[in-house]
N, CA, C and O atoms as CSV, one atom per row, in Angstrom:
chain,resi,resn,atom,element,x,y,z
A,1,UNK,N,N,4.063,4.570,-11.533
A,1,UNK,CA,C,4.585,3.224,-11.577
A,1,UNK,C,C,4.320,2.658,-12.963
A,1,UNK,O,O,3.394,3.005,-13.696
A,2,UNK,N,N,5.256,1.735,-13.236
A,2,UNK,CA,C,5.191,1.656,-15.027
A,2,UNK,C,C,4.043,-0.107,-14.445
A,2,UNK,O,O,3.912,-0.788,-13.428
A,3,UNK,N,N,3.514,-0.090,-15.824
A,3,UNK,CA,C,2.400,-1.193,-15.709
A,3,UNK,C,C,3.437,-2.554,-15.320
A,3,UNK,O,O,4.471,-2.733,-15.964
A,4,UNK,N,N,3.048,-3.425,-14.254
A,4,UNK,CA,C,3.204,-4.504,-14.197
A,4,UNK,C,C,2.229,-5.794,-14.754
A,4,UNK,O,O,1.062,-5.644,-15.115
A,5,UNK,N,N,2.903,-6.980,-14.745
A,5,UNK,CA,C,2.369,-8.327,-15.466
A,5,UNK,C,C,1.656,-8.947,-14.588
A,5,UNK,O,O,2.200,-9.615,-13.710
A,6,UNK,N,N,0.318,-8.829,-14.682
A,6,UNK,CA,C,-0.818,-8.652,-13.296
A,6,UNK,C,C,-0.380,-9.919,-12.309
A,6,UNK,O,O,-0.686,-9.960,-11.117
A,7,UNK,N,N,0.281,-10.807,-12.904
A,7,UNK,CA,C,0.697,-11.996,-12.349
A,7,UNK,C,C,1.332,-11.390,-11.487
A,7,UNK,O,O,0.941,-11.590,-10.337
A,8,UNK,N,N,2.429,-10.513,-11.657
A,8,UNK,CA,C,3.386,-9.751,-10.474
A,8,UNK,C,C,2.942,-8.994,-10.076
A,8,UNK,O,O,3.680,-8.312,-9.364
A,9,UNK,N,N,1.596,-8.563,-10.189
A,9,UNK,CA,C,1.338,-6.860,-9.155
A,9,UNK,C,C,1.332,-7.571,-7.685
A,9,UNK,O,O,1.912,-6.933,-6.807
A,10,UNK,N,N,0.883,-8.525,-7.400
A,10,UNK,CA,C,0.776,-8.723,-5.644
A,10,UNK,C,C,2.078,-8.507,-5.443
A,10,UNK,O,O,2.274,-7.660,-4.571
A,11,UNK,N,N,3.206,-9.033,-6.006
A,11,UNK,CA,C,4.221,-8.985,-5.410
A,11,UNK,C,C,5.607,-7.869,-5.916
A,11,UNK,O,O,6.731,-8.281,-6.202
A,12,UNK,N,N,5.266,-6.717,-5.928
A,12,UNK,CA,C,5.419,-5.425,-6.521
A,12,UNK,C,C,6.636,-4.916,-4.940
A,12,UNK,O,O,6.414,-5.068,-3.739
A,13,UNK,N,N,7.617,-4.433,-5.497
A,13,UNK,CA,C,8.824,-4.120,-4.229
A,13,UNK,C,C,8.341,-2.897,-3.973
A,13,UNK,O,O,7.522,-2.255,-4.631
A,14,UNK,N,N,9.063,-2.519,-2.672
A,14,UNK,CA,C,8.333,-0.924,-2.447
A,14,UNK,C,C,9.197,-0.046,-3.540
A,14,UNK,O,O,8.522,0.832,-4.079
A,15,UNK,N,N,10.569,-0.128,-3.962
A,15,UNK,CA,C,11.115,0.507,-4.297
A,15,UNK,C,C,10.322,0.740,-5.584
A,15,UNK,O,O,10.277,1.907,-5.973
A,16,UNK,N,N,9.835,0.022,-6.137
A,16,UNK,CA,C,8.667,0.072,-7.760
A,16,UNK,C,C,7.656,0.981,-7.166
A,16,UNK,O,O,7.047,1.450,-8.127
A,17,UNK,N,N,7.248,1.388,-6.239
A,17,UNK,CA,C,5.775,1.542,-6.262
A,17,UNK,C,C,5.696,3.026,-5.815
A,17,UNK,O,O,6.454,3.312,-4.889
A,18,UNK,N,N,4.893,4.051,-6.321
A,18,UNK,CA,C,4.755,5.402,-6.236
A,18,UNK,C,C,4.793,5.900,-4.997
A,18,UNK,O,O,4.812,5.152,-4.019
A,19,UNK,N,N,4.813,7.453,-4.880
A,19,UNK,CA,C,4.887,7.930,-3.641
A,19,UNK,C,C,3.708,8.621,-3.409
A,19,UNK,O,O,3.150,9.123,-4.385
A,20,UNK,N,N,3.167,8.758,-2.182
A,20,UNK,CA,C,2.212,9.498,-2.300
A,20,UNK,C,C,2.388,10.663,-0.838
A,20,UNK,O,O,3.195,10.428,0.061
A,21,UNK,N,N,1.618,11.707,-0.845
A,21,UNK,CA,C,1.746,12.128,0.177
A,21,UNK,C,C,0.378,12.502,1.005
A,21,UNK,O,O,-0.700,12.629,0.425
A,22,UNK,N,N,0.521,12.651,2.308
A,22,UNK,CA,C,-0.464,12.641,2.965
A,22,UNK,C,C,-1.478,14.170,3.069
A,22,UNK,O,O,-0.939,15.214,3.436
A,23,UNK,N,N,-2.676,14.137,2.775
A,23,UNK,CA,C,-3.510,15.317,2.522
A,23,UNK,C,C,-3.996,15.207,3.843
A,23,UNK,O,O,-4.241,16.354,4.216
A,24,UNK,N,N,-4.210,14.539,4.577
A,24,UNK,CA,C,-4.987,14.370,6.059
A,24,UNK,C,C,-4.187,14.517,7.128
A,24,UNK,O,O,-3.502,13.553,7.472
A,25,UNK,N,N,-4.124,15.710,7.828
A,25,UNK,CA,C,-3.349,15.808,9.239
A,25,UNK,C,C,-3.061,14.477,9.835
A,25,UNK,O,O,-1.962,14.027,10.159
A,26,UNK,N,N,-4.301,13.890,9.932
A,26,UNK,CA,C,-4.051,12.677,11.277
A,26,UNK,C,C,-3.300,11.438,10.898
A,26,UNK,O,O,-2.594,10.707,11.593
A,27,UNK,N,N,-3.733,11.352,9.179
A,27,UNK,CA,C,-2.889,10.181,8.533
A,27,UNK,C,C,-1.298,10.596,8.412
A,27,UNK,O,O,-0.437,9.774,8.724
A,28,UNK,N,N,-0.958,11.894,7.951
A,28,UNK,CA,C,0.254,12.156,8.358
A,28,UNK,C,C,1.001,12.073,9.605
A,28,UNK,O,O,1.957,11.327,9.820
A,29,UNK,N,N,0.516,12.845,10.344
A,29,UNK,CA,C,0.671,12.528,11.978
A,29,UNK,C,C,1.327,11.375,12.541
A,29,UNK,O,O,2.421,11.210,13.081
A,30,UNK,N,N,-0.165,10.223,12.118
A,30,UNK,CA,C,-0.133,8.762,12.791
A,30,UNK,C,C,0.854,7.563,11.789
A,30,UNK,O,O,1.294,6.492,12.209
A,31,UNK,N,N,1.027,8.160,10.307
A,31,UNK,CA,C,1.709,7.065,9.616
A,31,UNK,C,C,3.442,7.760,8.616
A,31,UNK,O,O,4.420,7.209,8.112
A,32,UNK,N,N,3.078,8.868,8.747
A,32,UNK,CA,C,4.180,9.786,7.789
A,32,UNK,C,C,3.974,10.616,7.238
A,32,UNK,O,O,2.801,10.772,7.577
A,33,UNK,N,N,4.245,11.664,6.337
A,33,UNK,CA,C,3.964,12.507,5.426
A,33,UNK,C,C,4.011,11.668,3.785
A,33,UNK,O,O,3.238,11.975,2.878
A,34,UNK,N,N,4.588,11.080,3.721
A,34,UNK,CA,C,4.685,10.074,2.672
A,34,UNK,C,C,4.745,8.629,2.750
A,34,UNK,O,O,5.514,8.019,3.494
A,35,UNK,N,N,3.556,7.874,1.621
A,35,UNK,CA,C,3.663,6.739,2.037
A,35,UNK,C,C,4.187,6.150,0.246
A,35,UNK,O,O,4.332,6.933,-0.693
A,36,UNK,N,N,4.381,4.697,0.161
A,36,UNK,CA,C,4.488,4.180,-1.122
A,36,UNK,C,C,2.979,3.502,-1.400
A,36,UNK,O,O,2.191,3.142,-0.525
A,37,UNK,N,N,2.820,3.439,-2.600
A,37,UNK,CA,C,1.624,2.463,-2.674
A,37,UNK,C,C,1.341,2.275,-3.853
A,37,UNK,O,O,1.511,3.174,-4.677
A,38,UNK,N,N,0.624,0.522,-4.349
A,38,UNK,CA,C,0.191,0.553,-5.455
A,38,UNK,C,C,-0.925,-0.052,-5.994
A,38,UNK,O,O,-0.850,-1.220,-5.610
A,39,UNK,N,N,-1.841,0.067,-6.615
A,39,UNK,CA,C,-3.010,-0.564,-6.722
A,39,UNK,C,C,-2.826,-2.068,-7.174
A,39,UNK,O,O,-2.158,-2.764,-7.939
A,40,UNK,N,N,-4.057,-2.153,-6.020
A,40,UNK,CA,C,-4.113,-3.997,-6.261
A,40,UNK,C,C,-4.962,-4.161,-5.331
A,40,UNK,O,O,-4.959,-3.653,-4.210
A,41,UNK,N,N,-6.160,-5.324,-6.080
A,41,UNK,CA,C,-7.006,-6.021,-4.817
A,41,UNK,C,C,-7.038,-6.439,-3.428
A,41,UNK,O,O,-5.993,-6.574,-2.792
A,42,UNK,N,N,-7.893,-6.597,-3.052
A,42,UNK,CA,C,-8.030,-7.211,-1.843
A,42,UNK,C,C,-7.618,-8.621,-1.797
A,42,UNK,O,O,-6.924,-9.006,-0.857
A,43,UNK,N,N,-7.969,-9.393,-2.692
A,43,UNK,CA,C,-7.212,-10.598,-2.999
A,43,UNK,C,C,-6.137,-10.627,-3.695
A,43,UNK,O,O,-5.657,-11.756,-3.594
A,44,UNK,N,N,-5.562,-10.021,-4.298
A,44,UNK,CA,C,-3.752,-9.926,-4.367
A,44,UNK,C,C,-3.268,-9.571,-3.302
A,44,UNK,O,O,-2.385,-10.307,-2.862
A,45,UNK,N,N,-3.590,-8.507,-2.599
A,45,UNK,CA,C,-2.958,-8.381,-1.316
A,45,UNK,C,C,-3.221,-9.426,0.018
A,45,UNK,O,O,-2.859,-8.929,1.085
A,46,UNK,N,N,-3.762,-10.712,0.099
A,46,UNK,CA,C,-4.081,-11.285,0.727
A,46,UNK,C,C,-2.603,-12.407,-0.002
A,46,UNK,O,O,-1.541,-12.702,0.548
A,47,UNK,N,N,-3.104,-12.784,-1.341
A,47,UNK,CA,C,-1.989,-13.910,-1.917
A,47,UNK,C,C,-0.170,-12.663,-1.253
A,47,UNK,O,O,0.729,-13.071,-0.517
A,48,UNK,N,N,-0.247,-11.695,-1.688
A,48,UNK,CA,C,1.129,-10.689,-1.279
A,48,UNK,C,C,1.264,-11.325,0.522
A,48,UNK,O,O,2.382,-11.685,0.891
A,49,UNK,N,N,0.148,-11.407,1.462
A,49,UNK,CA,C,0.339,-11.874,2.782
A,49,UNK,C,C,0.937,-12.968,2.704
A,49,UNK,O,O,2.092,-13.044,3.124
A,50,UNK,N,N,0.351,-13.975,2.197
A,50,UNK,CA,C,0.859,-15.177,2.569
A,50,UNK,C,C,1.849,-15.238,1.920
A,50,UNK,O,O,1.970,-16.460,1.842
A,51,UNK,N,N,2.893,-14.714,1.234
A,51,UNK,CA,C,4.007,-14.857,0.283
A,51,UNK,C,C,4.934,-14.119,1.929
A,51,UNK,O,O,5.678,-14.843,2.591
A,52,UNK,N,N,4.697,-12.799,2.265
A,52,UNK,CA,C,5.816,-12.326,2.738
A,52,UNK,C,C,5.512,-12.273,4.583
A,52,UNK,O,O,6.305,-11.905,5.449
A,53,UNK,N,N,4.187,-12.743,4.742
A,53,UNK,CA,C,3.978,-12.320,6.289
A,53,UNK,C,C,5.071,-12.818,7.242
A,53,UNK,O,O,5.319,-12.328,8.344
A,54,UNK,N,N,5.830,-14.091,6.539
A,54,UNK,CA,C,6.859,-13.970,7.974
A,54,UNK,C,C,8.430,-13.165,7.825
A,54,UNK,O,O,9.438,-13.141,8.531
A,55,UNK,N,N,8.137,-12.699,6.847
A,55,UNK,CA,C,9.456,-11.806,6.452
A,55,UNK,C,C,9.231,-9.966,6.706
A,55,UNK,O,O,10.139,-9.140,6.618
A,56,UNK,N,N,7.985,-9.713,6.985
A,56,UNK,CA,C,7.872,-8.229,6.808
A,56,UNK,C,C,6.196,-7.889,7.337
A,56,UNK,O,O,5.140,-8.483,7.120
A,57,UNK,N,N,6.530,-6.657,8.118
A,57,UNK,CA,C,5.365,-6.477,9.294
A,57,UNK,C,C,4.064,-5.714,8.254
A,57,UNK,O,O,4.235,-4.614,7.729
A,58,UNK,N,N,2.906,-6.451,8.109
A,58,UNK,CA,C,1.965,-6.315,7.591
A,58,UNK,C,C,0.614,-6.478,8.427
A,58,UNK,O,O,0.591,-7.209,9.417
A,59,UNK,N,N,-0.226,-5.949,8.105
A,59,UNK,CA,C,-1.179,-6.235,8.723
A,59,UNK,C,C,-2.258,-7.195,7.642
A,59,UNK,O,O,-2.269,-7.197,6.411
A,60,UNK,N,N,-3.125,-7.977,8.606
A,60,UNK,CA,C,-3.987,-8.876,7.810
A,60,UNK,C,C,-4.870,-8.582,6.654
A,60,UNK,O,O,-5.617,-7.610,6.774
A,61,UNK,N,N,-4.899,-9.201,5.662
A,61,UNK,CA,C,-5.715,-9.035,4.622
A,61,UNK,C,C,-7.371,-8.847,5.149
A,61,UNK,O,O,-7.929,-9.371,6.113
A,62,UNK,N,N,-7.903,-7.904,4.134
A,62,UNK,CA,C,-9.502,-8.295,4.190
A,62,UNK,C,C,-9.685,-9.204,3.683
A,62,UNK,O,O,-8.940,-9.977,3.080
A,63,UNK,N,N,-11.356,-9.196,4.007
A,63,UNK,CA,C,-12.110,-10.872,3.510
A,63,UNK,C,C,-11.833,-10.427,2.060
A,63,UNK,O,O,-11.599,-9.240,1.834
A,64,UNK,N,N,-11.854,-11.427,0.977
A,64,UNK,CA,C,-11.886,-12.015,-0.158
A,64,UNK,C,C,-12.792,-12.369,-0.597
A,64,UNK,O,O,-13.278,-11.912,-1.631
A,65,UNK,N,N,-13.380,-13.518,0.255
A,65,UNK,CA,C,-14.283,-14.312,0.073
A,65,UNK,C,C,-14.794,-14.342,-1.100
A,65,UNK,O,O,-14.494,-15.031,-2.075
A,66,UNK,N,N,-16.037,-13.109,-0.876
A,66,UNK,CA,C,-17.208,-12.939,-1.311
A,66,UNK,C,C,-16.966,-11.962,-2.818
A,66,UNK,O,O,-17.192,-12.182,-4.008
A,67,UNK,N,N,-16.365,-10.749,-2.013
A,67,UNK,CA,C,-16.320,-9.573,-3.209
A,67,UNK,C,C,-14.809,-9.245,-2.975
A,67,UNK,O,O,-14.085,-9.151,-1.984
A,68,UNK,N,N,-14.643,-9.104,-4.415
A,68,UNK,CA,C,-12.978,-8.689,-5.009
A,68,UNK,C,C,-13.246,-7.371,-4.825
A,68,UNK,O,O,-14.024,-6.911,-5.662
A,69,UNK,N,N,-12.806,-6.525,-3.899
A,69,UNK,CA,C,-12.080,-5.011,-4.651
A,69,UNK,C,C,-11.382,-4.425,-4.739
A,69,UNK,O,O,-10.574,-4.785,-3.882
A,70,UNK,N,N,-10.944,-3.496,-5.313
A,70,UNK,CA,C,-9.661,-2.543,-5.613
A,70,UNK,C,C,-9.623,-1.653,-4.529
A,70,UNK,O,O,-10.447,-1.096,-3.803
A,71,UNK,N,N,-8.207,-1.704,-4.671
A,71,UNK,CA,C,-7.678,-0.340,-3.064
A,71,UNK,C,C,-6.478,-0.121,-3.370
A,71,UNK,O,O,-6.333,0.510,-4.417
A,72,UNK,N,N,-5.706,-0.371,-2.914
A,72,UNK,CA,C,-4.332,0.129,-2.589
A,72,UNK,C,C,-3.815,-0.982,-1.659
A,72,UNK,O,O,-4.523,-1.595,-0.860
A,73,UNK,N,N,-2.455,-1.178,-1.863
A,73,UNK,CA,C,-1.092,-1.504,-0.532
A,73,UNK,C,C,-0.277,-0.805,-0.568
A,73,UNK,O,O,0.546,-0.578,-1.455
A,74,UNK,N,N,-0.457,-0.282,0.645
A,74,UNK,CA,C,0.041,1.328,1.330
A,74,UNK,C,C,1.627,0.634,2.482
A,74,UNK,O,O,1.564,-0.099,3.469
A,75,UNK,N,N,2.874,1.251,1.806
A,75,UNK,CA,C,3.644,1.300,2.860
A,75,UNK,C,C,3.778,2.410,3.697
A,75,UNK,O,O,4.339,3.355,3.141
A,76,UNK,N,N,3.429,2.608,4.904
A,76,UNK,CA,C,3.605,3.274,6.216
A,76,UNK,C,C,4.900,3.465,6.636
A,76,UNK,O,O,5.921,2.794,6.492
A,77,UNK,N,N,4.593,4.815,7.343
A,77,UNK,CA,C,6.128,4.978,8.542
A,77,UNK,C,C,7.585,4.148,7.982
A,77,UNK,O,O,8.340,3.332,8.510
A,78,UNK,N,N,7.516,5.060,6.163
A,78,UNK,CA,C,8.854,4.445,5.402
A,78,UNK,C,C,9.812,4.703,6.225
A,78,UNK,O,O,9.640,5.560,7.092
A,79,UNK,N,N,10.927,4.059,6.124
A,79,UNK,CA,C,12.144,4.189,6.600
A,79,UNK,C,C,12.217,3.743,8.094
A,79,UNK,O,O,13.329,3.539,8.581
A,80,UNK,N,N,11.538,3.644,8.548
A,80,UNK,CA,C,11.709,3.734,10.102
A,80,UNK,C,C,11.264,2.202,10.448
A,80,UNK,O,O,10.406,1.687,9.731
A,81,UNK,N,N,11.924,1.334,11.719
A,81,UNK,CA,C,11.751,0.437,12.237
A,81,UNK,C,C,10.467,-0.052,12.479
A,81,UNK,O,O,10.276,-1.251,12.676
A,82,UNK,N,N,9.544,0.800,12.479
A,82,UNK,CA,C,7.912,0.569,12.250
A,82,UNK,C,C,7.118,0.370,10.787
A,82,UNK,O,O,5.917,0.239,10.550
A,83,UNK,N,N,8.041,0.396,10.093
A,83,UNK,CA,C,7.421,0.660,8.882
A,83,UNK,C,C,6.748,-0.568,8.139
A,83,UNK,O,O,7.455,-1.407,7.581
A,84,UNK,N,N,5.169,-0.665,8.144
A,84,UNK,CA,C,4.486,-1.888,7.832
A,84,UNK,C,C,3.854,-1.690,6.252
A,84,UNK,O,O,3.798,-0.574,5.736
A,85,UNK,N,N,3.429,-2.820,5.622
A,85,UNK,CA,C,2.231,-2.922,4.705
A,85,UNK,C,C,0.828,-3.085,5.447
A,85,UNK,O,O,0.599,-3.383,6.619
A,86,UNK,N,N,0.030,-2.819,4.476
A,86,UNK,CA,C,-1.457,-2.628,5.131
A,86,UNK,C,C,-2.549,-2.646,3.444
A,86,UNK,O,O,-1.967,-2.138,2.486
A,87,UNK,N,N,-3.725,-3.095,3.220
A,87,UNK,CA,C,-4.231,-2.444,2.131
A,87,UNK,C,C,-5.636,-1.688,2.540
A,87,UNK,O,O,-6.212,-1.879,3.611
A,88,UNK,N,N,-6.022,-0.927,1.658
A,88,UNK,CA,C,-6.921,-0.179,2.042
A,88,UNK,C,C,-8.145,0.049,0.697
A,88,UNK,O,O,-7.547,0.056,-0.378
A,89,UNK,N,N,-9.345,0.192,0.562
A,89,UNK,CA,C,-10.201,0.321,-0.369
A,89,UNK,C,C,-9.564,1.889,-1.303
A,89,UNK,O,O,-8.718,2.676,-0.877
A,90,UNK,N,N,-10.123,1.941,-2.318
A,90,UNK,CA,C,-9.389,2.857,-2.852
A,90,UNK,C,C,-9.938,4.302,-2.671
A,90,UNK,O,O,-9.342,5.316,-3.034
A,91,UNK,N,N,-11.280,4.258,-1.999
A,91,UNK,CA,C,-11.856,5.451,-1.842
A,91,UNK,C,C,-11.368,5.793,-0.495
A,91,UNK,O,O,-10.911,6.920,-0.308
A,92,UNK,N,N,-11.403,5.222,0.140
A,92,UNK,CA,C,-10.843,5.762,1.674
A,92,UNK,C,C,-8.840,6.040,1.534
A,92,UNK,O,O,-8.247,6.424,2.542
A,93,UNK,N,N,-8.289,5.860,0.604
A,93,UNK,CA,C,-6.989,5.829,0.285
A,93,UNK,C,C,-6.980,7.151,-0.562
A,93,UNK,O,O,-6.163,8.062,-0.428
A,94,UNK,N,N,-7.953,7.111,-1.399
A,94,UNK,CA,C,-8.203,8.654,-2.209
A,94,UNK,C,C,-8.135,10.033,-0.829
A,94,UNK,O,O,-7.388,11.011,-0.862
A,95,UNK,N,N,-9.107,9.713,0.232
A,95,UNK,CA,C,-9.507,11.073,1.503
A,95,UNK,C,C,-8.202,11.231,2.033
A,95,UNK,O,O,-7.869,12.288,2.569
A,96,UNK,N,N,-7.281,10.062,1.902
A,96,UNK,CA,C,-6.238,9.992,2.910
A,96,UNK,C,C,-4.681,10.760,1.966
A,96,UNK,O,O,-4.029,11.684,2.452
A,97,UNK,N,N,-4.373,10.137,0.646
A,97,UNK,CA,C,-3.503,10.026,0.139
A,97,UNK,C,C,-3.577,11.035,-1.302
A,97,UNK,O,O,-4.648,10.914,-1.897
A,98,UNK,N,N,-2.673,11.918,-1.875
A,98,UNK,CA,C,-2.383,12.035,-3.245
A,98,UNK,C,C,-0.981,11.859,-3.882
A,98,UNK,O,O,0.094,11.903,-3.284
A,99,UNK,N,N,-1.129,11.711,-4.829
A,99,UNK,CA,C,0.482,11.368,-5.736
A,99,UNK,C,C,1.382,12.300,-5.674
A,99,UNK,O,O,1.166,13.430,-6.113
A,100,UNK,N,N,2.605,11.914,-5.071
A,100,UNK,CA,C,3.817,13.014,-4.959
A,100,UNK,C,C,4.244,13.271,-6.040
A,100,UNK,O,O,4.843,12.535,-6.824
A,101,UNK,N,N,3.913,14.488,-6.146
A,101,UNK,CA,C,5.068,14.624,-7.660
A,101,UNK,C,C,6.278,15.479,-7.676
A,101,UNK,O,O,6.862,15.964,-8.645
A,102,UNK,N,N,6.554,15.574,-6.324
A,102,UNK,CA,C,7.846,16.124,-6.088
A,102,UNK,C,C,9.001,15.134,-6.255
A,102,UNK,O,O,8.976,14.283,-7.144
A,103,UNK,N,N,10.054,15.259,-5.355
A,103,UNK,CA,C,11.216,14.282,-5.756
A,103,UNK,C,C,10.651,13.004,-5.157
A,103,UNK,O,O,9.651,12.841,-4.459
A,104,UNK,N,N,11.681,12.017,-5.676
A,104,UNK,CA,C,11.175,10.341,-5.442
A,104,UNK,C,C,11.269,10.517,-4.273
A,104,UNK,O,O,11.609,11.661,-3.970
A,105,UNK,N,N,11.030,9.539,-3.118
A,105,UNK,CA,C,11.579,9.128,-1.586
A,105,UNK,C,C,12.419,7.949,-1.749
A,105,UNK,O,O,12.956,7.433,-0.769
């Protein structure tokens, strides 16, 4: 993904955002073989909620509050009528996910 203007990373389209594919049976299994995703906080992806939650099926932000950290917003089950946002810490997104470098999706 080419660098965005940090002002715009929360709100980054899926079509911008890399592919990755799934290294973990169960994450493949339960969400796809390929997901999109792109790095960004826990609090960008919280400001990204409240921008699109009534337009597009996401699940709730983590706390903020206290501590900012980096992860990922992972699109799931692309293409298909289920297909949600979600974010995730970046180490548990590392066990789950690597960068496709085959053709785009």
């Amino acid at each position: 993904m080419d660098i965005i203007n940090w002002k715009d990373r929360p709100y980054v389209e899926v079509d911008a955002m890399d592919s990755y594919k799934a290294i973990d049976r169960e994450a493949e299994r339960k969400y796809g073989s390929v997901v999109k995703a792109a790095e960004i906080s826990n609090r960008d992806y919280g400001y990204r909620f409240q921008k699109f939650e009534a337009t597009r099926k996401m699940q709730p932000p983590p706390s903020a509050f206290m501590h900012i950290v980096l992860g990922f917003l992972v699109v799931r089950k692309l293409g298909t009528s289920e297909q949600y946002e979600t974010w995730m810490p970046d180490h548990v997104f590392e066990e789950l996910y690597a960068r496709d470098t085959s053709s785009a999706v």
